[in-house]
C-alpha positions in Angstrom: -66.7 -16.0 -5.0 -62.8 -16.5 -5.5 -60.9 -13.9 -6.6 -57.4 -14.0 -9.0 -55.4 -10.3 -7.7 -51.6 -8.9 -8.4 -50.5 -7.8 -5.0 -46.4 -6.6 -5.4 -45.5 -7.9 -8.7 -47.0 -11.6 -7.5 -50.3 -13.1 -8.5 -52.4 -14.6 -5.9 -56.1 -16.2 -5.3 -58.5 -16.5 -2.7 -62.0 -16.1 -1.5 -63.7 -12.6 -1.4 -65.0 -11.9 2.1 -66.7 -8.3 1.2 -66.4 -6.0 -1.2 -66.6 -2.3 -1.7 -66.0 0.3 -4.4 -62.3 0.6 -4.3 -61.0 -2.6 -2.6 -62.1 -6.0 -1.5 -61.2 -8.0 1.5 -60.3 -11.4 0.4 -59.4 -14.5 2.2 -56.3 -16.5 1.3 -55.6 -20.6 1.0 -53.3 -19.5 4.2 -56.2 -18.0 5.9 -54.6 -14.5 5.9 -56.7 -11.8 5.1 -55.6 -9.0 3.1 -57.0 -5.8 1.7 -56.7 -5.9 -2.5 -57.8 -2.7 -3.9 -60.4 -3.3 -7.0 -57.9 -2.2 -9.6 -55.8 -5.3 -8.6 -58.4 -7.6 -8.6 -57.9 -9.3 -12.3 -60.6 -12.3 -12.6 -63.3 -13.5 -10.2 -64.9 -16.7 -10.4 -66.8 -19.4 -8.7 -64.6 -22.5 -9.4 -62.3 -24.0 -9.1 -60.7 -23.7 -5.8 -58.2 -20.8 -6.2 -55.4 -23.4 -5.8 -56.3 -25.3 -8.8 -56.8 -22.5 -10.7 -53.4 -21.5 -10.1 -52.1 -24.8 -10.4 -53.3 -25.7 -13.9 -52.6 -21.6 -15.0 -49.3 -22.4 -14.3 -48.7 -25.5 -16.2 -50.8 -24.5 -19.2 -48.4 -20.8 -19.0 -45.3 -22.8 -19.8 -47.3 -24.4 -22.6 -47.6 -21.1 -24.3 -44.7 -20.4 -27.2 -44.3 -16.6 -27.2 -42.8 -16.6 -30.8 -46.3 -17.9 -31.4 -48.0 -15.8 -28.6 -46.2 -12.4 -29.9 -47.4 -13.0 -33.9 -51.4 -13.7 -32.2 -50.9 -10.4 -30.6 -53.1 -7.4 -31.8 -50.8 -4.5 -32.5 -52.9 -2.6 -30.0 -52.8 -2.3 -26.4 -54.7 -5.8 -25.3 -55.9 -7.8 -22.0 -54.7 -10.7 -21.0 -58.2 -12.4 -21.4 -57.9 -11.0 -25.5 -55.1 -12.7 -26.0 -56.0 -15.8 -24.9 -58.7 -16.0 -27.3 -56.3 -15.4 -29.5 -54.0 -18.4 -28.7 -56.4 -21.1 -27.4 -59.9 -20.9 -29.2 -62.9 -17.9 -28.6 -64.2 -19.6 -25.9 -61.0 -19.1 -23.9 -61.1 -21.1 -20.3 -60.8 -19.2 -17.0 -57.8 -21.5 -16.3 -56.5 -20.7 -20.2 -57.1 -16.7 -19.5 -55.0 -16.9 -16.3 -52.2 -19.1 -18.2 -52.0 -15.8 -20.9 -51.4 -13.7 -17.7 -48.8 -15.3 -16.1 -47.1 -15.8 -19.6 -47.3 -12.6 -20.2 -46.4 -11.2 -17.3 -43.2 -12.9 -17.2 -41.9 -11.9 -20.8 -41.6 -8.1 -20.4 -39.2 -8.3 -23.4 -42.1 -10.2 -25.7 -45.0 -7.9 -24.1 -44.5 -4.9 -22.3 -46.9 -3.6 -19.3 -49.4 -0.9 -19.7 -51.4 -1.0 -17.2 -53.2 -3.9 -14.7 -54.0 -6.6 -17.2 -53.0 -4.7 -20.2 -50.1 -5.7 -22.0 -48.9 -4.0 -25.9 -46.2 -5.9 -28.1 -42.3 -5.0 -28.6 -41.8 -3.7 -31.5 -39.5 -6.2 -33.9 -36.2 -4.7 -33.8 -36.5 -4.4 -30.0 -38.1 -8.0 -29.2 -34.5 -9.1 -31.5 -32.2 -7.0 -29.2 -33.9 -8.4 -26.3 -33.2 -12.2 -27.4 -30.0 -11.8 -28.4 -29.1 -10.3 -24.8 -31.2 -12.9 -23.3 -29.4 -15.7 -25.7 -25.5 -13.8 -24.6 -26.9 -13.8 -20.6 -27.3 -17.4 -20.5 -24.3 -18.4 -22.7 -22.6 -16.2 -19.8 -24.6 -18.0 -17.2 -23.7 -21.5 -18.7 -19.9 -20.1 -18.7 -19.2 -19.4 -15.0 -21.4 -22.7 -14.5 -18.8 -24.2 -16.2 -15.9 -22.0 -14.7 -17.3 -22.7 -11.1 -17.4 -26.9 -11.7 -13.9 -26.6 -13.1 -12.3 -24.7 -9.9 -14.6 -26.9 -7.7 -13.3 -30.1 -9.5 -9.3 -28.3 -8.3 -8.8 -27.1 -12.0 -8.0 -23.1 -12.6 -9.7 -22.1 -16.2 -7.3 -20.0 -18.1 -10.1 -16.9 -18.4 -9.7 -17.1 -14.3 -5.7 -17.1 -14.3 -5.4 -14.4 -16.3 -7.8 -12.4 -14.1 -6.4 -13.9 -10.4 -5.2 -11.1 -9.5 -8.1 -8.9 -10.2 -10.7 -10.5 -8.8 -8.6 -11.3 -5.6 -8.0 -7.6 -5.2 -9.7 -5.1 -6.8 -12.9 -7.1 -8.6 -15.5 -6.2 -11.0 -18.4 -7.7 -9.2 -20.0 -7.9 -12.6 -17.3 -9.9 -14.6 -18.4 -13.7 -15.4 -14.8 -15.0 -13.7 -15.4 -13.2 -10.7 -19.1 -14.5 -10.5 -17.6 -18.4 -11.4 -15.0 -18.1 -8.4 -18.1 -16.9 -6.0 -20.3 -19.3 -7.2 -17.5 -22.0 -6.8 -17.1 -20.7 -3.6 -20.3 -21.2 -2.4 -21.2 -24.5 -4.0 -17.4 -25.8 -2.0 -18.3 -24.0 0.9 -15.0 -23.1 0.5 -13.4 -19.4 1.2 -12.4 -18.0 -2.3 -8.5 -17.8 -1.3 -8.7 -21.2 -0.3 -10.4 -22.4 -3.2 -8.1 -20.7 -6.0 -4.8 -22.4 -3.7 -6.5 -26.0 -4.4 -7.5 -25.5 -7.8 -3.4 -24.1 -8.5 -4.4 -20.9 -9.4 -2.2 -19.3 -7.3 1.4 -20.6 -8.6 3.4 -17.4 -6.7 2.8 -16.6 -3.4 5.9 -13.7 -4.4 3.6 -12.4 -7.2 0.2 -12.7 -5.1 1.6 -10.0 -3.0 3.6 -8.0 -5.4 0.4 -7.8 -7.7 -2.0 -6.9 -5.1 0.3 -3.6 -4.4 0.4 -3.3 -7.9 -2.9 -3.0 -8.6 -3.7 -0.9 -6.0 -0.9 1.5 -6.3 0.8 0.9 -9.7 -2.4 0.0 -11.7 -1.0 0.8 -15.3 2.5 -0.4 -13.8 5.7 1.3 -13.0 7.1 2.2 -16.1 7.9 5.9 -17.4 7.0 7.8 -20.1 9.9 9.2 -22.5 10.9 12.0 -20.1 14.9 13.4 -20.6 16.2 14.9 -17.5 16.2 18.8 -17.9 19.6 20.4 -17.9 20.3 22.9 -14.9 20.3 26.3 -16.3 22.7 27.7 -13.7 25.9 29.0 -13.5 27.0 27.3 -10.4 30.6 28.4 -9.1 33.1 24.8 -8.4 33.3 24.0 -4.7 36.4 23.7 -3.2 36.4 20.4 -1.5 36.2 16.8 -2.0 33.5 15.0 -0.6 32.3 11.6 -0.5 29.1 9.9 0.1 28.3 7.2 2.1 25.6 4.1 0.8 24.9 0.5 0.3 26.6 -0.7 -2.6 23.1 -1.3 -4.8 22.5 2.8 -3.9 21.4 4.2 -7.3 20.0 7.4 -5.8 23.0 9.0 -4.0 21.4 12.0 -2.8 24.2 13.4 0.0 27.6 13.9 0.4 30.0 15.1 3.2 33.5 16.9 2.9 35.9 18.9 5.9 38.1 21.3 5.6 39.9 23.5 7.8 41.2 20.3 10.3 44.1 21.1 12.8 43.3 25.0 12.1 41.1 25.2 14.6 37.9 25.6 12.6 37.1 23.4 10.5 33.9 23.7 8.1 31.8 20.6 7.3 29.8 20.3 4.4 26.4 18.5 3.8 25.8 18.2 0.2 22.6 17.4 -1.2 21.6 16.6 -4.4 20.0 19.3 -7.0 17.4 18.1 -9.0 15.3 21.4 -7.6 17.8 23.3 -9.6 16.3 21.6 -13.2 12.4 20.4 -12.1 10.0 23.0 -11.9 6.7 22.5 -10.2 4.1 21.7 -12.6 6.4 20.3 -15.3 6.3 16.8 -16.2 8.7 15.7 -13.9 7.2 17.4 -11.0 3.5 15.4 -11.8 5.4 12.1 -12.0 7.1 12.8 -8.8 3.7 13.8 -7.2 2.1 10.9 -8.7 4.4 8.6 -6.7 6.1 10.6 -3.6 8.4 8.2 -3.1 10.8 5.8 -3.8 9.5 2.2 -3.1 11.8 -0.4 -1.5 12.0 -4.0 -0.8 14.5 -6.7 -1.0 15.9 -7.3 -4.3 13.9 -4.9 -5.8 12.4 -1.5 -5.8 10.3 1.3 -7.9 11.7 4.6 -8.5 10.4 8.0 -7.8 12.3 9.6 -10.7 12.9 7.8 -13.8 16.7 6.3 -13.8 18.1 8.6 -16.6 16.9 11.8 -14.3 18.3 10.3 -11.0 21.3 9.3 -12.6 21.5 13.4 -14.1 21.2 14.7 -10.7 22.7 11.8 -8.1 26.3 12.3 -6.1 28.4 9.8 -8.2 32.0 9.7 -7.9 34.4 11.3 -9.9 32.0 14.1 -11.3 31.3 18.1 -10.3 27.6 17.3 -9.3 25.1 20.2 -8.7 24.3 20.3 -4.9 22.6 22.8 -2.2 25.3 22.8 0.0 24.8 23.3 4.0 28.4 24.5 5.7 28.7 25.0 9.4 31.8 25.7 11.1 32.8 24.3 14.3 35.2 24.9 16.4 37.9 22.2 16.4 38.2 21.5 20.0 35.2 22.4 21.6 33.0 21.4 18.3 30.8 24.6 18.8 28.9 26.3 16.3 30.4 29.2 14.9 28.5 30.1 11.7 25.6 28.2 9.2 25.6 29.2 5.3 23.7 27.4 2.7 25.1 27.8 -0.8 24.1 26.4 -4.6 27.1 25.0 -6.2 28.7 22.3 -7.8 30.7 19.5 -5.9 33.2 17.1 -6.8 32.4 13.9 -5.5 35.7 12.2 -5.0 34.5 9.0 -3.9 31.3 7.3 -2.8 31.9 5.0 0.1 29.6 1.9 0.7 28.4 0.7 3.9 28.7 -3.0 3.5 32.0 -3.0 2.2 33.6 -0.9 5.1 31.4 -1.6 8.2 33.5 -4.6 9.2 36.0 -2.9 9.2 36.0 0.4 10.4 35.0 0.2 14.3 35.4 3.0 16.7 39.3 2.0 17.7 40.3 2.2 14.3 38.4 6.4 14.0 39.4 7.2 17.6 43.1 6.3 17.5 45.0 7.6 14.8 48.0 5.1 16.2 46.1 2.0 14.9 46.6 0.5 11.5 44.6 -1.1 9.9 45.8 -3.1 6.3 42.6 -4.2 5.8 40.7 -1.0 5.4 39.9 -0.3 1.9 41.6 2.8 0.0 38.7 4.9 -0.3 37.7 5.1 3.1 41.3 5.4 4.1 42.1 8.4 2.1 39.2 9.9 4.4 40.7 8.2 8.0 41.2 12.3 9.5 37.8 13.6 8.2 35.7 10.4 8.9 37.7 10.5 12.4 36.5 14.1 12.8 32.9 13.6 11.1 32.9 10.6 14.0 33.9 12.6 17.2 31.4 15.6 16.0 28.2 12.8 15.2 29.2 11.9 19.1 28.9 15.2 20.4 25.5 16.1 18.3 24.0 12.7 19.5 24.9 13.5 22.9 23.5 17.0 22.9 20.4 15.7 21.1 19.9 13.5 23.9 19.6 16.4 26.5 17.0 17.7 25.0 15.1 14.1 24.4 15.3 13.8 27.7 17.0 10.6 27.7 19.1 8.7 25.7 18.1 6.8 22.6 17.8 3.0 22.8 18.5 1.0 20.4 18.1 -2.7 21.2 17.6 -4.3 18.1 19.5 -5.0 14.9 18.5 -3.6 11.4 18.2 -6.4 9.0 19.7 -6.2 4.8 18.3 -9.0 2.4 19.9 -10.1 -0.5 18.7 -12.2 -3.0 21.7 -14.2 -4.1 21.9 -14.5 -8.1 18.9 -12.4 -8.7 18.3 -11.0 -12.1 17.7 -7.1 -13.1 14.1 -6.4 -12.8 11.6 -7.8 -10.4 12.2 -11.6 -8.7 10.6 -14.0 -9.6 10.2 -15.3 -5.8 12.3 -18.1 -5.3 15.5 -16.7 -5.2 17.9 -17.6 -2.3 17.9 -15.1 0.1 20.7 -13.9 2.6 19.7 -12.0 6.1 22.6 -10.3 7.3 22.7 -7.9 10.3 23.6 -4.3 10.3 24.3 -2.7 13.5 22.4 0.3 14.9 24.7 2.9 15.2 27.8 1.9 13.7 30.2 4.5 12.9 29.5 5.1 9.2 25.9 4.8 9.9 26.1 7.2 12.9 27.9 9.8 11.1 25.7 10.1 8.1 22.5 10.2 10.3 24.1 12.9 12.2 24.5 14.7 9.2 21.2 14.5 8.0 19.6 15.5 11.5 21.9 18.6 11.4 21.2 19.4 8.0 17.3 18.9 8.2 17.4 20.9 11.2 19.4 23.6 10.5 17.2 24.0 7.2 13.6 23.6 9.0 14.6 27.0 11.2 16.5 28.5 8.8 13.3 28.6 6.2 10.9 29.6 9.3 13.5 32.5 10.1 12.9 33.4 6.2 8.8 33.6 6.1 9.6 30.3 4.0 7.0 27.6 4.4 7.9 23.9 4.3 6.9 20.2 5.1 7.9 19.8 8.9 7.9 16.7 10.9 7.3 17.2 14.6 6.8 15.2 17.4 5.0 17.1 20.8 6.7 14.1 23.0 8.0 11.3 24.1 4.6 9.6 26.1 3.1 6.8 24.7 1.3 7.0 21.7 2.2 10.8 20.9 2.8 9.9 17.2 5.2 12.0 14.6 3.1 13.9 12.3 3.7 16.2 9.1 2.7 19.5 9.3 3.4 23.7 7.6 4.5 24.5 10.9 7.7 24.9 12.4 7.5 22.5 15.3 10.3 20.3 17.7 10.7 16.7 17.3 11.1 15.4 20.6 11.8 12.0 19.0 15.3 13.4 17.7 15.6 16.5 19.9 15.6 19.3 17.5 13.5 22.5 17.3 12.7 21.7 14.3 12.5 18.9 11.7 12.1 19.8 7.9 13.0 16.4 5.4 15.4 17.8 2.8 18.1 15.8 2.2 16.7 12.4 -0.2 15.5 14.6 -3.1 16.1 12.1 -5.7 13.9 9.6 -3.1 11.4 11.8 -1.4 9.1 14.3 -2.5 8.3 16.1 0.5 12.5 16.6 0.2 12.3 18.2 -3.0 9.3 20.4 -2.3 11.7 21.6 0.5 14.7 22.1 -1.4 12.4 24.1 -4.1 12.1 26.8 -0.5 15.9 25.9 0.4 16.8 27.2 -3.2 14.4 30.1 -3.1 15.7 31.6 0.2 19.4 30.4 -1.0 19.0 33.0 -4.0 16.6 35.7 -2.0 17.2 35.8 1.9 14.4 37.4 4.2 12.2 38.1 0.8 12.1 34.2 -0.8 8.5 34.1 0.4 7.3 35.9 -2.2 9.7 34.0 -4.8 9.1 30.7 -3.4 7.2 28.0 -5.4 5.1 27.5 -1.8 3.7 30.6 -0.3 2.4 30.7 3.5 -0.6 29.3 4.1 -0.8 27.4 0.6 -3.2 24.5 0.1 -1.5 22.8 -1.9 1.3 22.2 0.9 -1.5 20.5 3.2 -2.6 18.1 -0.1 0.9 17.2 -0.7 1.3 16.3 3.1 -1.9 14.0 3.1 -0.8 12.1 -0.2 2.7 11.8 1.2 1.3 10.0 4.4 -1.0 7.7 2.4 1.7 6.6 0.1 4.2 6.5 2.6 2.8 4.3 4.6 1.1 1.8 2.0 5.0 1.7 0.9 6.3 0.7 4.1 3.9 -1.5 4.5 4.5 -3.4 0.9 8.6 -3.2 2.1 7.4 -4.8 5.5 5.1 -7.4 4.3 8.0 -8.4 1.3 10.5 -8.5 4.2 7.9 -11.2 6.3 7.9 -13.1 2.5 11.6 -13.4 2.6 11.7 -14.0 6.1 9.9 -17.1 5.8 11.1 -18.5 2.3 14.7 -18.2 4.5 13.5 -20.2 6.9 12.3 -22.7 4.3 15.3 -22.5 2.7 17.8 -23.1 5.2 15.2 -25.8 6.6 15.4 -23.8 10.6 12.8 -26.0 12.6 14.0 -23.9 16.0 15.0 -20.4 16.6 15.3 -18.6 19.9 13.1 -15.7 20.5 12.0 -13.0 23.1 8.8 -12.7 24.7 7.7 -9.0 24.0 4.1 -9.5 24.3 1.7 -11.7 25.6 1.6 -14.8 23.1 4.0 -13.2 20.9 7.8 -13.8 20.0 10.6 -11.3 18.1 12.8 -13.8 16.8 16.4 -13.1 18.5 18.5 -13.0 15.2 15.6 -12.7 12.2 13.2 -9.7 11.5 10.3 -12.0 12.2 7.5 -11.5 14.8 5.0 -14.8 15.8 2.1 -15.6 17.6 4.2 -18.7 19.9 1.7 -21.2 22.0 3.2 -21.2 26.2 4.2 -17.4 25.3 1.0 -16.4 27.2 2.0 -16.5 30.6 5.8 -15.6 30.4 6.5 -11.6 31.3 8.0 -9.3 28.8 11.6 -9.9 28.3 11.9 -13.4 29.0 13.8 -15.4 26.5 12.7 -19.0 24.8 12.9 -21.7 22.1 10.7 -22.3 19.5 9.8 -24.6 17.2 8.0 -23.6 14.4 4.6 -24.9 12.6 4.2 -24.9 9.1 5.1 -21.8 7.1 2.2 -20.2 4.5 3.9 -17.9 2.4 0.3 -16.6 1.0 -1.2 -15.6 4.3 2.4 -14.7 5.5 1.5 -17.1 8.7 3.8 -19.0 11.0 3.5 -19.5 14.3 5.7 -21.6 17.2 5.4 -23.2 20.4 7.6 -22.8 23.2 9.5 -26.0 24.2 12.5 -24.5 26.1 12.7 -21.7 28.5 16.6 -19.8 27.9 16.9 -17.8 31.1 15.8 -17.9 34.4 14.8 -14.6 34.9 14.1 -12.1 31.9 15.5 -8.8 31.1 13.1 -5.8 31.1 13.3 -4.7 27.7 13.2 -0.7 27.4 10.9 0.2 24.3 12.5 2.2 21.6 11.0 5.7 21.2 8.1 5.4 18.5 7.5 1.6 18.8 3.9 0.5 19.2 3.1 -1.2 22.7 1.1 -3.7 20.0 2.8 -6.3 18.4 0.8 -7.4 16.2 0.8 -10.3 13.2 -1.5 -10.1 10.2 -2.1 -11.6 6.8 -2.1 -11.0 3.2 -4.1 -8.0 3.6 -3.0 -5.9 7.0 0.9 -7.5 6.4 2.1 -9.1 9.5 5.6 -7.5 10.2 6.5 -5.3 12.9 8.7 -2.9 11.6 10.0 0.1 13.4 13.6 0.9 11.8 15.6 3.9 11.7 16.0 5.9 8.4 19.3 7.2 8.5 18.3 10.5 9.0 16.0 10.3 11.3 17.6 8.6 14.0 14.8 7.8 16.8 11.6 7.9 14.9 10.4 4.7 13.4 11.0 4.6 9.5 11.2 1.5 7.7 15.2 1.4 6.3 15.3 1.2 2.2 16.3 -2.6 2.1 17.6 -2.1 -1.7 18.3 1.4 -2.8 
């Protein structure tokens, strides 16, 4: 006796070795043997062979029409064996009866299940909803058939284009254009990057990185809402200085200012003035969730999103020629001996007299020029010669602090490479369009201009971070335990010292416009400004608040996917430069096994004959081909440049690991130096 059973949603055959009450154990064509239990069992029978009763079921099942099948169909529940008396005659074959199963079994949306063998009919208006989804899934199914031959054939459909970026990034694993580009994939046995190159999908490699950030940071894009700047409600008395700022001429966001007074009296008072958008935001206002939305400023070469909407940062920034609201830090030195006398912190208003830019004067003020006062110089622009005696001063003092800084380091900071600007020559306002010329010029670590504001910043910052401790005042602290490999800087509610700059304490305060940690600070600046020893209970931040600690974790996660956009556009420009200006060779430094800093670009590379040179040692490459999409190049050594190398001292904060990526972990090593945080590795805002 053969027996026909459902074992796991499959219907199989074979012959019935014993039997009991509740199960049989039956024999199958394989000669496995399996326990069914008696419920399963569905039709015994003599013959045929259970083979050829499932062989002719089968072909007589796809006979059945189940338009014609559903209308035979007793409104009733009903077995398989009643409906096939139904459909083919009374006298129903076994093979006919098993056809009805298997026909019915695989048309849930004709016949629904009720039990082993027993089947009831959809009802109308849910057999039509069923058909018209079944009719819709294989229209769909037809489509990304079609969408996948297209891209395999090197053609992009339009449906696909417009969703590139989407399913490259952040996909809907259900969509039809997502499923054509896998299917594609797989039928190429291509990688799906690869395949979208060929089929010209991709016609930016500037956009395929710029819209990957997007989407995963910017996803209903980087405009603002309607928002007017509020007005600052104060009555803030007119400082009595003039002070000037110091910036890259594309600066929008001019956040401090310095001024002197008191020179050849013998105490003279310097000023570090900071811009007052804390005076007009509140926490919680609009402003203050748009801020907190985005932390930070985002920069990259010839572009870059804003914090603060332009209208507000152009209410609150340092620009020339107006009285600007400021929190003002004043500490008086001694003239000759540049002591420390006294520290006060005041809310005013400033008149900016003029706002100096870095790439303008840098050629041409050099340390001669601010040393000796005998030395003229025609060439040095008005502006920054109006300030020769207070930038000569501001110069002497940013020595002294570096110096004393560097006592408490431990040792003294090492700068050995340059800091790179971009500019993209002839670029329109807005976003480029990625194949603008692009200019790589050097600025120099520690130039006087650059020295002097960074010594500003650390003495502001500073004197701030223990002053609001000293008040019971909480803030964002950055701290650094030491100098040993791999001790990292870190964000914290704690008053801690930074052994990366020297200072007992760190607190970011002086990019408000630019930074939101800075402006949750200056919120506590202002509050212990305006209430002393008792501005913990006025501050916006009490101790121990927990929403300190959530703004801290969304600042480091935004920080750091922002550097890493600025440092994988930086790679992009990199290499369209090299394109550009057609370099074939470039001399590099060895500063890791297989790997080369290129000696005059930003640009890091895995270089073939690197592997056995040490550290240090000094070569000439020639490059392979350039892929602006992965961000790859690599280079081979055919020329050895010194006979010896030179043991290149790491700068405090860089990673022992040079390391290159792709499109997704972005290849470029960047460790630069804000400017007011000399020593710890912050990627420099390449257009601000």
């Amino acid at each position: 006796m053969f027996a026909l059973f459902e074992e796991a949603g499959k219907f199989q055959a074979g012959r019935v070795l014993s039997e009991a009450d509740a199960s049989s154990q039956v024999e199958l064509e394989s000669g496995k043997r399996v326990k069914v239990k008696a419920a399963n069992i569905l039709l015994k029978f003599e013959k045929p062979s259970p083979a050829e009763l499932l062989r002719e079921a089968q072909a007589l099942a796809a006979t059945i029409e189940l338009d014609l099948a559903w209308e035979f169909a007793p409104d009733e529940e009903f077995g398989f064996a009643d409906l096939a008396r139904e459909y083919f005659s009374a006298g129903a074959s076994l093979a006919q009866q098993a056809a009805a199963l298997l026909r019915l079994f695989e048309a849930p949306h004709y016949f629904r299940r009720a039990g082993k063998g027993r089947f009831r009919k959809a009802p109308p208006e849910i057999l039509q909803q069923a058909l018209l989804a079944i009719e819709k899934k294989k229209q769909v199914q037809g489509q990304i058939a079609a969408w996948a031959a297209e891209l395999a054939a090197g053609t992009c459909p339009p449906a696909i284009r417009d969703q590139l970026y989407k399913i490259l990034f952040k996909p809907d694993k259900n969509a039809p254009e997502y499923k054509a580009v896998v299917e594609a994939s797989r039928n190429t046995h291509t990688a799906p990057l690869a395949l979208l190159q060929k089929a010209g999908a991709i016609t930016s490699p500037y956009q395929f990185h710029w819209k990957r950030f997007l989407l995963e940071h910017f996803p209903k894009g980087t405009g603002f809402p309607p928002i007017a700047a509020p007005a600052i409600k104060d009555d803030l008395p007119l400082a009595a200085v003039q002070a000037f700022s110091v910036d890259d001429s594309s600066t929008t966001e001019i956040d401090d200012a310095l001024s002197v007074q008191g020179l050849g009296t013998g105490t003279v008072t310097v000023g570090i003035h900071i811009a007052a958008p804390g005076l007009a935001l509140q926490t919680g206002g609009p402003l203050d969730l748009l801020a907190r939305q985005r932390l930070s400023t985002v920069y990259m070469p010839g572009h870059k999103v804003t914090m603060l909407p332009d209208d507000v940062v152009q209410a609150y920034t340092l620009l020339e020629g107006r009285d600007s609201p400021a929190v003002s830090l004043y500490v008086q030195f001694d003239e000759a001996s540049l002591e420390v006398k006294s520290q006060e912190t005041r809310l005013e208003r400033v008149p900016i007299a003029a706002n100096l830019r870095h790439d303008q004067l840098d050629a041409h003020l050099d340390e001669t020029w601010l040393e000796d006062a005998s030395v003229v110089r025609p060439d040095v622009p008005q502006p920054a010669a109006r300030f020769r005696t207070e930038l000569s001063f501001l110069f002497r003092l940013a020595k002294q602090l570096k110096a004393q800084r560097e006592v408490v380091r431990g040792k003294p900071e090492n700068f050995n490479r340059p800091d790179y600007n971009f500019r993209l020559a002839g670029a329109a306002d807005g976003e480029p369009a990625g194949d603008e010329p692009v200019e790589i010029t050097v600025r120099r670590r520690g130039a006087p201009l650059d020295l002097i504001v960074a010594e500003a910043m650390i003495l502001a910052n500073s004197t701030w971070g223990l002053w609001l401790a000293d008040c019971g005042v909480p803030a964002i602290y950055r701290s650094q335990a030491s100098l040993a490999p791999g001790v990292k800087v870190r964000m914290g509610t704690k008053v801690a010292p930074h052994a990366g700059i020297g200072v007992k304490a760190y607190a970011w305060s002086t990019s408000p416009l630019r930074r939101y940690t800075d402006l949750v600070n200056q919120w506590q600046i202002i509050a212990a400004a305006r209430h002393g020893r008792t501005a913990a209970l006025a501050a916006p931040f009490k101790p121990k608040d927990a929403e300190l600690f959530s703004i801290i974790s969304a600042f480091d996660a935004a920080y750091s996917a922002y550097n890493t956009n600025q440092a994988g556009m930086e790679r992009f420009w990199t290499l369209r430069y090299l394109q550009q200006q057609g370099v074939q060779e470039l001399e590099a430094t060895v500063v890791k096994e297989g790997l080369a800093r290129a000696d005059n670009l930003p640009l890091v590379l895995p270089v073939l004959g690197a592997g056995d040179l040490p550290r240090g040692s000094r070569v000439l490459v020639k490059l392979g081909a350039i892929d602006l999409i992965t961000l790859d190049v690599n280079g081979t050594v055919i020329a050895r440049l010194d006979a010896e190398p030179v043991a290149q001292a790491s700068e405090e904060g860089d990673s022992e690991d040079e390391t290159v990526a792709g499109p997704i972990a972005i290849a470029m090593d960047v460790t630069d130096t804000s400017e007011d945080e000399v020593g710890t590795p912050v990627v420099v805002p390449a257009a601000s």
